[in-house]
N, C-alpha and C positions, 0 to 999 in steps of 0.2 A: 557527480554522483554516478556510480556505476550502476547498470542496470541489474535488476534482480529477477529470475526467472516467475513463471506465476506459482510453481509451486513453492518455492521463496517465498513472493507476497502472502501465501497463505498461513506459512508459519508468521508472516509479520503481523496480519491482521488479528492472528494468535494475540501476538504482545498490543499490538494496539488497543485491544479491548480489554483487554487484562487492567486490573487497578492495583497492580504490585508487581515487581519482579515475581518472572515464573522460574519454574525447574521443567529439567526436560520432560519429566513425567507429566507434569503439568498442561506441556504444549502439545505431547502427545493426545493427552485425553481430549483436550476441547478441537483438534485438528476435524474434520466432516471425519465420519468415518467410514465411508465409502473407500477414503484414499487408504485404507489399511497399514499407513506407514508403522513401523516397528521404533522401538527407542531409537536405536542403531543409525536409520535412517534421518529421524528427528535429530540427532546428535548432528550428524554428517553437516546437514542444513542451516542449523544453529551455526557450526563452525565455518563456514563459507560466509554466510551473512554478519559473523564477526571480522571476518576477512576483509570484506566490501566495506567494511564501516559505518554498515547500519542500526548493530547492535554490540552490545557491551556485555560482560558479565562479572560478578561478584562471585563468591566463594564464600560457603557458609559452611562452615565444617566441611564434609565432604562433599558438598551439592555446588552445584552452579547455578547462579539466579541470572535468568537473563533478563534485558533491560533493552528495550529501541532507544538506541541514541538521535534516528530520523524521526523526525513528528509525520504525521500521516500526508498532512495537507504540505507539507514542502517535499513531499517523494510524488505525491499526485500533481505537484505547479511542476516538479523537474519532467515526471513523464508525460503530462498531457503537452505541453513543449513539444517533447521532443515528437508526440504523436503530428502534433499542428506543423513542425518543422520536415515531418516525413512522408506525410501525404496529404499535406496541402501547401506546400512550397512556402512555411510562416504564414498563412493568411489564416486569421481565423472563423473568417467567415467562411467560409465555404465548409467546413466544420459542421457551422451552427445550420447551412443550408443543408447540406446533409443530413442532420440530425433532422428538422422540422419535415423535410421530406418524408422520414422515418414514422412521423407521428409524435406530438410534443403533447402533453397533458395542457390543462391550461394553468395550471399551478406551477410547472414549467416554464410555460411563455412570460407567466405575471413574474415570476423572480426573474428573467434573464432582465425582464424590461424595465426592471426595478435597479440591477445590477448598470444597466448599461445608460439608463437615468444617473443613478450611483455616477460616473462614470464620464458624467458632463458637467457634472458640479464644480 
């Protein structure tokens, strides 16, 4: 899967949370609006990310309805990889020790400890 810039990922989290094909107009409105992107822009992005092949689109009269063909959690297993694969030589612990150096909640610690219980089964 090719990688997708962050401002990419944000038109994608657009669709991800979406509960129907959107229209451009669509993706622009719920975009932060801080980023001030324009249709224009919004369009550009769209079409790049149909390129990469992480979204699709329909044709409804004259509208384009776009559509994630990548589901969230297989674009986050492909980059958290490639994260683990790039700054911690595949290991994923040294990740997790980073992380817990950082400061973990304890609702944090009880699911990783559940996942990695999970994990032994």
């Amino acid at each position: 899967m090719e990688r997708i810039s962050d401002a990419e990922l944000e038109i994608m989290q657009v669709l991800w949370n979406a509960d129907a094909p959107v229209t451009v107009s669509e993706v622009t409105d719920r975009v932060d609006p801080a980023r001030a992107w324009s249709q224009s822009t919004v369009k550009t992005m769209l079409s790049r990310l149909e390129a990469k092949g992480v979204l699709r689109h329909e044709e409804e009269g004259r509208r384009y309805l776009y559509i994630p063909i990548v589901a969230r959690e297989s674009y986050a297993r492909v980059e958290g990889r490639r994260l683990v694969d790039r700054l911690f030589g595949g290991r994923a612990a040294p990740l997790v020790a980073q992380l817990a150096e950082n400061g973990l909640s304890q609702d944090d610690v009880d699911e990783l400890r559940a996942l990695l219980k999970g994990m032994g089964s």
